[in-house]
N, CA, C and O atoms as a Tripos MOL2 file, in Angstrom:
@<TRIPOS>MOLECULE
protein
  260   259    65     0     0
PROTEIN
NO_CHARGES

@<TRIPOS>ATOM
      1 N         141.4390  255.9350  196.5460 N.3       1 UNK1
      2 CA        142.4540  255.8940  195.5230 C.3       1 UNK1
      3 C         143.2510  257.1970  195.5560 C.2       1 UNK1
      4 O         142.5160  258.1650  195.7500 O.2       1 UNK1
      5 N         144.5250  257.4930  195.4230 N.am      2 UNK2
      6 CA        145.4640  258.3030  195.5180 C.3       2 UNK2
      7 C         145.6770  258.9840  194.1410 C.2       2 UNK2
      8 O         145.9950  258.2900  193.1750 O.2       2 UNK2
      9 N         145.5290  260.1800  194.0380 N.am      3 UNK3
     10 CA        145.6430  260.7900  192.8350 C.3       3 UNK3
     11 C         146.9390  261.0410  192.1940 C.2       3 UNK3
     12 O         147.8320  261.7920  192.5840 O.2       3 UNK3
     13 N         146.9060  260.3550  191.2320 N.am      4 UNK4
     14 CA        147.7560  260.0440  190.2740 C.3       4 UNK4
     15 C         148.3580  261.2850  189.6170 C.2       4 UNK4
     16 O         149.3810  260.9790  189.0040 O.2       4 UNK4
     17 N         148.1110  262.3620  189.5550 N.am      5 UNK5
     18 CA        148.4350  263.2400  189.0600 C.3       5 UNK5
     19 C         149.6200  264.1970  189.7470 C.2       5 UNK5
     20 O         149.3920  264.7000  190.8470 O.2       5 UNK5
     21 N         150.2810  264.3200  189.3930 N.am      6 UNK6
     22 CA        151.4710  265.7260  190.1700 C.3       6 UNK6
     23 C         150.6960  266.9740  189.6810 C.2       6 UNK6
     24 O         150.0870  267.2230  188.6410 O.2       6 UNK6
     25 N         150.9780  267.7510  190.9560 N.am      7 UNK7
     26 CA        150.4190  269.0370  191.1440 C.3       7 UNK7
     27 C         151.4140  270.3290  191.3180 C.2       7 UNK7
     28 O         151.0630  271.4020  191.8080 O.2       7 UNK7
     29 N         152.8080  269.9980  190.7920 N.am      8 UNK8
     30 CA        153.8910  270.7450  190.7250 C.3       8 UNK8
     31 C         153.7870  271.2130  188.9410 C.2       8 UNK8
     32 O         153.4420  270.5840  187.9410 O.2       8 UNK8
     33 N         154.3320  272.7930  189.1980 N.am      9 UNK9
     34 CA        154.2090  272.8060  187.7460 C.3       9 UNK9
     35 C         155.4490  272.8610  187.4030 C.2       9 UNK9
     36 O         156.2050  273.3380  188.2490 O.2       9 UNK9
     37 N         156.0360  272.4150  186.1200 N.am     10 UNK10
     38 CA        157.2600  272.5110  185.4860 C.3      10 UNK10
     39 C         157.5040  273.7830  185.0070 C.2      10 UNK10
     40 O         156.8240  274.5220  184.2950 O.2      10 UNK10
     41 N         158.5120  273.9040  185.4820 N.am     11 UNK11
     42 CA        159.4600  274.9990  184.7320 C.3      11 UNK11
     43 C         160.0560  275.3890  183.1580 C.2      11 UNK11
     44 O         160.4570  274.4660  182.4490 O.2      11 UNK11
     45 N         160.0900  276.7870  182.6630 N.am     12 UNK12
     46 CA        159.8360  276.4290  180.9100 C.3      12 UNK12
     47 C         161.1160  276.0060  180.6100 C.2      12 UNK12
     48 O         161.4220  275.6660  179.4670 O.2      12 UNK12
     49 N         162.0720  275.9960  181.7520 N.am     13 UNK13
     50 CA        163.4150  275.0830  181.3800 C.3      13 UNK13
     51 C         163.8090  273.5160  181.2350 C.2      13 UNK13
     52 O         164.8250  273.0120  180.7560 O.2      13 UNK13
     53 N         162.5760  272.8710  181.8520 N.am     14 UNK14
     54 CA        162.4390  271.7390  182.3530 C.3      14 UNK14
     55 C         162.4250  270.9280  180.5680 C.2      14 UNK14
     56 O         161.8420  271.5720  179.6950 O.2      14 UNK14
     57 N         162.9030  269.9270  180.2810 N.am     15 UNK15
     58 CA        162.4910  268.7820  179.1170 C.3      15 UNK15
     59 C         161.6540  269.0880  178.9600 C.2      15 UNK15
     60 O         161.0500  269.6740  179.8590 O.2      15 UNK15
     61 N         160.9170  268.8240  177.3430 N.am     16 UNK16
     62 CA        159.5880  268.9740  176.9590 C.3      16 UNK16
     63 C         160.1860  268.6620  175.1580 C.2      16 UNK16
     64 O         160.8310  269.2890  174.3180 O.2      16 UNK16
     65 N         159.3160  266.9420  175.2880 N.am     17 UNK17
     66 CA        159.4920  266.3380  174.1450 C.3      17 UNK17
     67 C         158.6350  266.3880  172.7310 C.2      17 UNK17
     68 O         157.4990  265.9270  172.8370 O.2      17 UNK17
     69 N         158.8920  266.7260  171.8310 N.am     18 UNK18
     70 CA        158.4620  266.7520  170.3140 C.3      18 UNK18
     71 C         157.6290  267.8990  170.3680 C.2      18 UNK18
     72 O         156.4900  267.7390  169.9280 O.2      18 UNK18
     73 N         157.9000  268.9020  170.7590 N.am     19 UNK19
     74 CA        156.5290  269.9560  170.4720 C.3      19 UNK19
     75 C         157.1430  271.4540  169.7290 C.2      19 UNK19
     76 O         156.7480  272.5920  169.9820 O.2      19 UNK19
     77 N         158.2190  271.0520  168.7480 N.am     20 UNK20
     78 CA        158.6790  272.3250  168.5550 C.3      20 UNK20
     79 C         157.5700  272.6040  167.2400 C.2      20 UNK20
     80 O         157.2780  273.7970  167.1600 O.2      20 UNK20
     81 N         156.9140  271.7430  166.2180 N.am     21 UNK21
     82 CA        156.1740  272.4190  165.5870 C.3      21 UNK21
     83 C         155.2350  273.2260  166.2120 C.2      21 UNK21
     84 O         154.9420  274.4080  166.0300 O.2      21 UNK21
     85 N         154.8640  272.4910  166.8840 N.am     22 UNK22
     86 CA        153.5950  273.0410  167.8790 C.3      22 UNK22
     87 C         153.6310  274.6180  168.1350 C.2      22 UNK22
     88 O         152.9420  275.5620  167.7460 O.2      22 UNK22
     89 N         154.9090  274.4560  169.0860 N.am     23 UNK23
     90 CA        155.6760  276.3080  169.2950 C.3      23 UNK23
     91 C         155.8200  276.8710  168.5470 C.2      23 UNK23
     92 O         155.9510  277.9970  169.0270 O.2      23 UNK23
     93 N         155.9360  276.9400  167.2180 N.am     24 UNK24
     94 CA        156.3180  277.4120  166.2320 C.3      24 UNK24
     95 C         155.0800  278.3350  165.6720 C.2      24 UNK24
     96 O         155.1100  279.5470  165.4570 O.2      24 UNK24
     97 N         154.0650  277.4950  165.5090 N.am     25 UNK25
     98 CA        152.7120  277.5000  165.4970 C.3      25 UNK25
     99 C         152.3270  278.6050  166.0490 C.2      25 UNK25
    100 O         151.9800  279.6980  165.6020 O.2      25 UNK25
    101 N         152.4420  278.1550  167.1090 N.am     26 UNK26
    102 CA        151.6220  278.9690  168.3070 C.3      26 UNK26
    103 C         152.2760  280.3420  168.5540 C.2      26 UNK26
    104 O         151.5940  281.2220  169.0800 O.2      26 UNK26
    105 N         153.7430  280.6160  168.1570 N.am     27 UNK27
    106 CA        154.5080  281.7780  168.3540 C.3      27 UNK27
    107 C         154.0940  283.0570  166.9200 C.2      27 UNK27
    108 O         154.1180  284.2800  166.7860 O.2      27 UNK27
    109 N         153.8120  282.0860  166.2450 N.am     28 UNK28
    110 CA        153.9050  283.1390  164.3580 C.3      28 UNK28
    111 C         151.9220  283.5160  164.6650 C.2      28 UNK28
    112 O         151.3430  284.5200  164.2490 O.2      28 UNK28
    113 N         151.3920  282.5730  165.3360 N.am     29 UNK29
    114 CA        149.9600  283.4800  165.8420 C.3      29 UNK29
    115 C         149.6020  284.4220  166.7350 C.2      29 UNK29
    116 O         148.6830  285.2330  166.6220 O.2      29 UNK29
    117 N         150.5640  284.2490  167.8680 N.am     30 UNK30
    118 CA        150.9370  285.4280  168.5570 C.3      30 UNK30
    119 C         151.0590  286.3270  168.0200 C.2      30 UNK30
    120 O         150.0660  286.9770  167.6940 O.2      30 UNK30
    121 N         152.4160  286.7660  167.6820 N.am     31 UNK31
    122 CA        152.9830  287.6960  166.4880 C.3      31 UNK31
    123 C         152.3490  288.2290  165.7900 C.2      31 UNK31
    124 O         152.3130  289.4520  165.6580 O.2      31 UNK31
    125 N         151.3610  286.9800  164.8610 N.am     32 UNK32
    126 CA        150.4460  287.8800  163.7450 C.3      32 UNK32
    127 C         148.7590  288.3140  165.1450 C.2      32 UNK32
    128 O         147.6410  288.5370  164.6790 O.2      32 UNK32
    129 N         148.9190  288.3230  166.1000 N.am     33 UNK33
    130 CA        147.8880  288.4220  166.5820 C.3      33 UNK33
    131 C         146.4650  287.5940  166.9120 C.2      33 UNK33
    132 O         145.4770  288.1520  167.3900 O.2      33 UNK33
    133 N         146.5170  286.4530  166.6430 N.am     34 UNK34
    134 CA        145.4200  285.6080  166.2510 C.3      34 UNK34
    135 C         145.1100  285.1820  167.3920 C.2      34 UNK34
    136 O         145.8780  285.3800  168.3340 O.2      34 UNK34
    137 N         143.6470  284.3480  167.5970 N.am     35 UNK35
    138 CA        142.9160  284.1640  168.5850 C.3      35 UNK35
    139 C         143.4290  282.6230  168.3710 C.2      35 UNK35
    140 O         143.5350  282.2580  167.2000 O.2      35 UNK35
    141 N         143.7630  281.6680  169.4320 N.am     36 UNK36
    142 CA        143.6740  280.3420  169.3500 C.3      36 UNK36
    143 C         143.5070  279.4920  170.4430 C.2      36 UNK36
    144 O         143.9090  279.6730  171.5930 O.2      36 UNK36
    145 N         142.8230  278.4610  169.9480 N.am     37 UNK37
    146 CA        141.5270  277.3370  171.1230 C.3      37 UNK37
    147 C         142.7540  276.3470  170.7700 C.2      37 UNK37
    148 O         143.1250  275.9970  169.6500 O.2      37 UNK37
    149 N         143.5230  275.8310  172.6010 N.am     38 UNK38
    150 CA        144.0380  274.4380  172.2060 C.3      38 UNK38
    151 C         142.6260  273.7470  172.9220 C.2      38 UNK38
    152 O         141.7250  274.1600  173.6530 O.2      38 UNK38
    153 N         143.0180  272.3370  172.2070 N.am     39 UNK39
    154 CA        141.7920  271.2450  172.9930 C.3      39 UNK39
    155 C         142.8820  269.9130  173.1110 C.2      39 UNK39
    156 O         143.6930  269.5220  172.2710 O.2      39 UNK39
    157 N         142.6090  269.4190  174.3620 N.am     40 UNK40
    158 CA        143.3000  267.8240  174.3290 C.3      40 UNK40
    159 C         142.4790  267.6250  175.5580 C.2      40 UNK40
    160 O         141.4320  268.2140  175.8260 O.2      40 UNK40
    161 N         143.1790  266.5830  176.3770 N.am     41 UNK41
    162 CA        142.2640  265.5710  177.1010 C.3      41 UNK41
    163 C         143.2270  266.4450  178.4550 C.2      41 UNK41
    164 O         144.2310  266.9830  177.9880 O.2      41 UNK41
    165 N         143.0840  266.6150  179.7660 N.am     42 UNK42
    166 CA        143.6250  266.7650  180.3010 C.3      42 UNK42
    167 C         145.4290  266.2660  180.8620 C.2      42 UNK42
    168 O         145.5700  265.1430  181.3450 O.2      42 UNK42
    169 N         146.5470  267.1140  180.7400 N.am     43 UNK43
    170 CA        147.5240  266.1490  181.2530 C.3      43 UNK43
    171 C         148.4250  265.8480  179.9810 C.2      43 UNK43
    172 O         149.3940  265.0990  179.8560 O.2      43 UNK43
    173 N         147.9290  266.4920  179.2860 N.am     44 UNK44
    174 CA        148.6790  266.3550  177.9140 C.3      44 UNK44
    175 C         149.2310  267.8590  177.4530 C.2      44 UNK44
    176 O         149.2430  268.2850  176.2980 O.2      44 UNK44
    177 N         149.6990  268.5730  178.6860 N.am     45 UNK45
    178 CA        150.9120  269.3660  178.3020 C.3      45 UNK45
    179 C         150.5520  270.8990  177.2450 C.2      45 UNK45
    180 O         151.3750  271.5370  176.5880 O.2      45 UNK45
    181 N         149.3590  271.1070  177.3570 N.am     46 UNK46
    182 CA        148.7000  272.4740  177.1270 C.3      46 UNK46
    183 C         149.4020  273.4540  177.6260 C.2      46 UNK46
    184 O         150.3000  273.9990  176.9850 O.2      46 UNK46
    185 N         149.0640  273.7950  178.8510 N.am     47 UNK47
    186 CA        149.3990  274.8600  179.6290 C.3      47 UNK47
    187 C         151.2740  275.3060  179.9410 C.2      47 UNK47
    188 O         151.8560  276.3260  180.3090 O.2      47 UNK47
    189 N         151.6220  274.1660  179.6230 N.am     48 UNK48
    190 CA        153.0790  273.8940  179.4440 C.3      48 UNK48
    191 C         153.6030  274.5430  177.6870 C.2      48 UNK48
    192 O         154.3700  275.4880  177.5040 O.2      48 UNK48
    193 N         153.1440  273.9810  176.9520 N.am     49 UNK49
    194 CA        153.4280  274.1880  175.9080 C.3      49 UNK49
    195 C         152.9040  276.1410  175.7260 C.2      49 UNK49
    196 O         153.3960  276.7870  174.8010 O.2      49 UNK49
    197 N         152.1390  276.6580  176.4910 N.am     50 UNK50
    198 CA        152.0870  278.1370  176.0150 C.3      50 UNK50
    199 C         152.9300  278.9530  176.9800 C.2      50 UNK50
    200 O         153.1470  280.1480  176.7760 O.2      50 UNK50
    201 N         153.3090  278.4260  177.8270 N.am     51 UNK51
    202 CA        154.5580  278.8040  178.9580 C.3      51 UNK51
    203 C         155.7010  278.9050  178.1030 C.2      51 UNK51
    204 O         156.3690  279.9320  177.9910 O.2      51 UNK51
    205 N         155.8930  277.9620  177.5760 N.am     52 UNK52
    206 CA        156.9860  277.9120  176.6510 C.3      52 UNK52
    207 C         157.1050  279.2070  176.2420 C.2      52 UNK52
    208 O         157.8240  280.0830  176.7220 O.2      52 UNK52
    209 N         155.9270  279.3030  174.8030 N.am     53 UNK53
    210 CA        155.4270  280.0170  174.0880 C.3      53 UNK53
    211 C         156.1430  281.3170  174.1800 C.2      53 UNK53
    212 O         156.9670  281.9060  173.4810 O.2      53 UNK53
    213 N         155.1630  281.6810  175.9550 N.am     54 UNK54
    214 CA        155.4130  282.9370  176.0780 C.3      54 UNK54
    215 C         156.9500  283.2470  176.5420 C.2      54 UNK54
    216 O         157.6400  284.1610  176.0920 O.2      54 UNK54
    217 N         157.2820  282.4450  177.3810 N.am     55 UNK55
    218 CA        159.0660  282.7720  177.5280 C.3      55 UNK55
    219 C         159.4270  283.1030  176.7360 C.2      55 UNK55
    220 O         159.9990  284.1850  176.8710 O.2      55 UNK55
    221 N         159.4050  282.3440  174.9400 N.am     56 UNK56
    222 CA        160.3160  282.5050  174.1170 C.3      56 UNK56
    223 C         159.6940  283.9960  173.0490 C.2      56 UNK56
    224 O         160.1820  284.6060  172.0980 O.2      56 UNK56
    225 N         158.4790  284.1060  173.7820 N.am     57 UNK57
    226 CA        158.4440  285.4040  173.0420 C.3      57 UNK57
    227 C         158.8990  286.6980  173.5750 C.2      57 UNK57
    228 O         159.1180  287.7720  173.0150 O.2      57 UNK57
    229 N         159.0150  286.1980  175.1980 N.am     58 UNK58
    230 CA        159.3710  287.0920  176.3340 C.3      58 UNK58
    231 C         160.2020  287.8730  175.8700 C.2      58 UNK58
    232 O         160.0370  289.0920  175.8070 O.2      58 UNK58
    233 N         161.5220  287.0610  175.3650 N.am     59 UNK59
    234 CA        162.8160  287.2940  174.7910 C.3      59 UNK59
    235 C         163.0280  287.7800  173.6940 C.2      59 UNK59
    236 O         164.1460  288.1720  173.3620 O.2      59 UNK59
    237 N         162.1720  287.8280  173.0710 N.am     60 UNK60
    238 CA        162.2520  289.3660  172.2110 C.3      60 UNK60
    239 C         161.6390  289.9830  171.8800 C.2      60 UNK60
    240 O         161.3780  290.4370  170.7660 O.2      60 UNK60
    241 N         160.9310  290.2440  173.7940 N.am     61 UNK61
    242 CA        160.4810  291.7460  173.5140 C.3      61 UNK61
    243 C         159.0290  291.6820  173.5590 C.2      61 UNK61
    244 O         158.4290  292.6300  174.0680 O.2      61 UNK61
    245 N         158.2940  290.5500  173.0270 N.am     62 UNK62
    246 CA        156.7230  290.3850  173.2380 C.3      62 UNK62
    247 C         156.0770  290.7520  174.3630 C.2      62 UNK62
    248 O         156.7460  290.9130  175.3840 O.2      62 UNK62
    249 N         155.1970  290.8750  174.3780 N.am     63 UNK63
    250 CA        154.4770  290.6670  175.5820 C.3      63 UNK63
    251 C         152.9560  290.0310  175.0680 C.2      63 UNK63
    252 O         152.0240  290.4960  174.4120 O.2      63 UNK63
    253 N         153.1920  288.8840  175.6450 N.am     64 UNK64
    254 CA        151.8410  288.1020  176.0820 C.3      64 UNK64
    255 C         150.7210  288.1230  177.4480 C.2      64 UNK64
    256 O         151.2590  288.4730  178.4990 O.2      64 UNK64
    257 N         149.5930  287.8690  177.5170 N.am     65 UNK65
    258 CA        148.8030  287.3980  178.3090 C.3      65 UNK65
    259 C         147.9280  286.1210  178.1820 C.2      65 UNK65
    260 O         147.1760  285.7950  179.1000 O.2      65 UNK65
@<TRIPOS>BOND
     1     1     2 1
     2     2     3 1
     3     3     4 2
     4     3     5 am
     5     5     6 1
     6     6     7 1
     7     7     8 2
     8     7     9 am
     9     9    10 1
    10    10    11 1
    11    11    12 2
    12    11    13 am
    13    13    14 1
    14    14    15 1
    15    15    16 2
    16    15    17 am
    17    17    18 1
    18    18    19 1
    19    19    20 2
    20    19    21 am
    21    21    22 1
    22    22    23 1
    23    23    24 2
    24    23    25 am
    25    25    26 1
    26    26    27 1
    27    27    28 2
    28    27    29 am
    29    29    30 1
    30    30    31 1
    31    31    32 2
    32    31    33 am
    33    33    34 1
    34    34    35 1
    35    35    36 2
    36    35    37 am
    37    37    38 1
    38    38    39 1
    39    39    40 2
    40    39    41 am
    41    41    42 1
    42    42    43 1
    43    43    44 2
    44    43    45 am
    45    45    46 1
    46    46    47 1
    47    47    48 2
    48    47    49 am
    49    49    50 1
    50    50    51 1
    51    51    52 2
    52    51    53 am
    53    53    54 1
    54    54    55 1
    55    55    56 2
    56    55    57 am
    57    57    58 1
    58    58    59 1
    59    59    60 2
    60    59    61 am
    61    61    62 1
    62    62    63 1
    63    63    64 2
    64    63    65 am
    65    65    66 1
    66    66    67 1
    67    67    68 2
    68    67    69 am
    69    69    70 1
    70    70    71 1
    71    71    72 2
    72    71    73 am
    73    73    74 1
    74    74    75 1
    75    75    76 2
    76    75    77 am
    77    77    78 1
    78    78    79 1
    79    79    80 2
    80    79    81 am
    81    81    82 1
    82    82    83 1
    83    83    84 2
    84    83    85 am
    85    85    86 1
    86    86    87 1
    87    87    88 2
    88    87    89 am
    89    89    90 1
    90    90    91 1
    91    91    92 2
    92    91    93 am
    93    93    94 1
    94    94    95 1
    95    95    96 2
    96    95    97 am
    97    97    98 1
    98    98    99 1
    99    99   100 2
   100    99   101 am
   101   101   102 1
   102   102   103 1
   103   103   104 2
   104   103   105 am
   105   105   106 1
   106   106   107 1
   107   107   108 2
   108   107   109 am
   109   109   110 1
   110   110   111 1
   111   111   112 2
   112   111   113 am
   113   113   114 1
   114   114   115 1
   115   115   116 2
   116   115   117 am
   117   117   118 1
   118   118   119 1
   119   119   120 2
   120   119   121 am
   121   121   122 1
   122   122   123 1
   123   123   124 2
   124   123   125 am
   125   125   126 1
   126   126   127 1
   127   127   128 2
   128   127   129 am
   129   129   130 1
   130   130   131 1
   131   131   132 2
   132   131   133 am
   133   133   134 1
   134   134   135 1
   135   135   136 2
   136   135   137 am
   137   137   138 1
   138   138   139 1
   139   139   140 2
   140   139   141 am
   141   141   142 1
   142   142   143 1
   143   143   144 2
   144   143   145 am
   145   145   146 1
   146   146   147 1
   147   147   148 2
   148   147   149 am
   149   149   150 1
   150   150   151 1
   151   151   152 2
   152   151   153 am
   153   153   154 1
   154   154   155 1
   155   155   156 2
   156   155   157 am
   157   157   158 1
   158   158   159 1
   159   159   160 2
   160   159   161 am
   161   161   162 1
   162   162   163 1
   163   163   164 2
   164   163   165 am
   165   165   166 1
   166   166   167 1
   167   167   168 2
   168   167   169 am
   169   169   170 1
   170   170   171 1
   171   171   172 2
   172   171   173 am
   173   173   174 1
   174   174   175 1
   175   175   176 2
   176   175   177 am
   177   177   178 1
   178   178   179 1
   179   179   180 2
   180   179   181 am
   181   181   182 1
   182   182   183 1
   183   183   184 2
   184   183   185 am
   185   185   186 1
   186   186   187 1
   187   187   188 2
   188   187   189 am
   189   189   190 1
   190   190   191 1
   191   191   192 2
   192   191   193 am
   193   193   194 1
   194   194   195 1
   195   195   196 2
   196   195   197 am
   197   197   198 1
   198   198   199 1
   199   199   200 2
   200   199   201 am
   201   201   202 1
   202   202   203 1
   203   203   204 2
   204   203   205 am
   205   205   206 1
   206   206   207 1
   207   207   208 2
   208   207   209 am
   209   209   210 1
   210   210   211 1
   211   211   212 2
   212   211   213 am
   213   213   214 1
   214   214   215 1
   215   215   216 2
   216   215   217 am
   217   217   218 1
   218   218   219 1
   219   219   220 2
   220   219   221 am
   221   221   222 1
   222   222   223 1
   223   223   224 2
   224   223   225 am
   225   225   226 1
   226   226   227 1
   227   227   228 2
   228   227   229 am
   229   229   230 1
   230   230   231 1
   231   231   232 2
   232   231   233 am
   233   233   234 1
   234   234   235 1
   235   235   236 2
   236   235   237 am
   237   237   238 1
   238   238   239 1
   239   239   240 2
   240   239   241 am
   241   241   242 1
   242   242   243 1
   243   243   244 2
   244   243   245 am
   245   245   246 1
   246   246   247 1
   247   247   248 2
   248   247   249 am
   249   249   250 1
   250   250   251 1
   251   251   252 2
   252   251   253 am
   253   253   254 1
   254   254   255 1
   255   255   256 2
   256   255   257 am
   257   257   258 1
   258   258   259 1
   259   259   260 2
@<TRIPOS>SUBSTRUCTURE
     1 UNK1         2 RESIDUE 1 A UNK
     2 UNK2         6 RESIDUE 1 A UNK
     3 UNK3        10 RESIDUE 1 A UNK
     4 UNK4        14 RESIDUE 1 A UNK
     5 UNK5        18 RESIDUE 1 A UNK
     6 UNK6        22 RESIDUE 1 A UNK
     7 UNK7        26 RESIDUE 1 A UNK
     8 UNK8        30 RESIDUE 1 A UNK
     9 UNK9        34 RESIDUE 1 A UNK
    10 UNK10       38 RESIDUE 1 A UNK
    11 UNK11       42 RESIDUE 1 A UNK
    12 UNK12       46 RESIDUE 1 A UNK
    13 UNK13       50 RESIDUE 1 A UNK
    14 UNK14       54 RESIDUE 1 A UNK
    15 UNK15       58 RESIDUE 1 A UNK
    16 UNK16       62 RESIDUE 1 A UNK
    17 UNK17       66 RESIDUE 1 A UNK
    18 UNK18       70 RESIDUE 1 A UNK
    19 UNK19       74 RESIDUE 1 A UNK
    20 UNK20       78 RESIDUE 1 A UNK
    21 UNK21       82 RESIDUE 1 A UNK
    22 UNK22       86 RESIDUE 1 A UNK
    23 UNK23       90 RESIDUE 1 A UNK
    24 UNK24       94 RESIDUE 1 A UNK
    25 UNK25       98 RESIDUE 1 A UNK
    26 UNK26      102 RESIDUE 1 A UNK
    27 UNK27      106 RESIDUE 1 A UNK
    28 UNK28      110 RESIDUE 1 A UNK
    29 UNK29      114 RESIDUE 1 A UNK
    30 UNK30      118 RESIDUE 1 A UNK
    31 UNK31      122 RESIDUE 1 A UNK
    32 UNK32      126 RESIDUE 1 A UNK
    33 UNK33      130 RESIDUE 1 A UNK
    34 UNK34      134 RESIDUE 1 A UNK
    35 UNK35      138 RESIDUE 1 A UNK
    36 UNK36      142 RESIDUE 1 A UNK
    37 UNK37      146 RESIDUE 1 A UNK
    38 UNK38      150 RESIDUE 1 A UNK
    39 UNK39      154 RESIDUE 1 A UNK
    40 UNK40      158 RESIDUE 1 A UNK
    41 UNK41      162 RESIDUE 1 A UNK
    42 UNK42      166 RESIDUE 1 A UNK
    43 UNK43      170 RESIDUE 1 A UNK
    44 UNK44      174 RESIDUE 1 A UNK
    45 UNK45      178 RESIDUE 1 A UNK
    46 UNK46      182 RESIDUE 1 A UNK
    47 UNK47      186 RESIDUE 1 A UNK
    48 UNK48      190 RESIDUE 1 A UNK
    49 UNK49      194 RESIDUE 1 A UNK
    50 UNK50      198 RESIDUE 1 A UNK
    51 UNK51      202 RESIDUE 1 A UNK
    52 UNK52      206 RESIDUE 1 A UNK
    53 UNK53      210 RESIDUE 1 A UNK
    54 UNK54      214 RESIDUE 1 A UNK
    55 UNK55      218 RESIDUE 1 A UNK
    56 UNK56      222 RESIDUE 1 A UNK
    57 UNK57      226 RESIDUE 1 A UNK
    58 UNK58      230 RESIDUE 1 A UNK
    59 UNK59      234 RESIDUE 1 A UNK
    60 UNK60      238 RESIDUE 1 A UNK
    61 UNK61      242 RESIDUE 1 A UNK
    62 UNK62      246 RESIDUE 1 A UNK
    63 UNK63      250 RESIDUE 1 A UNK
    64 UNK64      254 RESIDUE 1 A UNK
    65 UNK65      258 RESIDUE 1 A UNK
């Protein structure tokens, strides 16, 4: 069986649908410093969604790891 999965990663410019609470979230815990556990099932856009994250904190001035 042929794996179904793409192994290219998207770019933080690329579409990325309904997740602005999410970012929002995840940016004001940054900021305030906080420790945070995502959990989902694989393929559901984790690692994407803190890419985001960090770009948009990139831009002013943050620095993430």
């Amino acid at each position: 069986m042929r794996n179904p999965f793409c192994a290219t990663e998207l770019p933080v410019t690329a579409p990325f649908c309904d997740r602005e609470k999410e970012s929002e979230e995840l940016e004001s815990h940054a900021v305030n410093r906080a420790n945070v556990v995502l959990y989902s099932p694989r393929r559901y856009g984790k690692t994407s969604l803190v890419k985001r994250v960090q770009a948009r904190l990139a831009g002013k001035g943050t620095i993430t790891i």
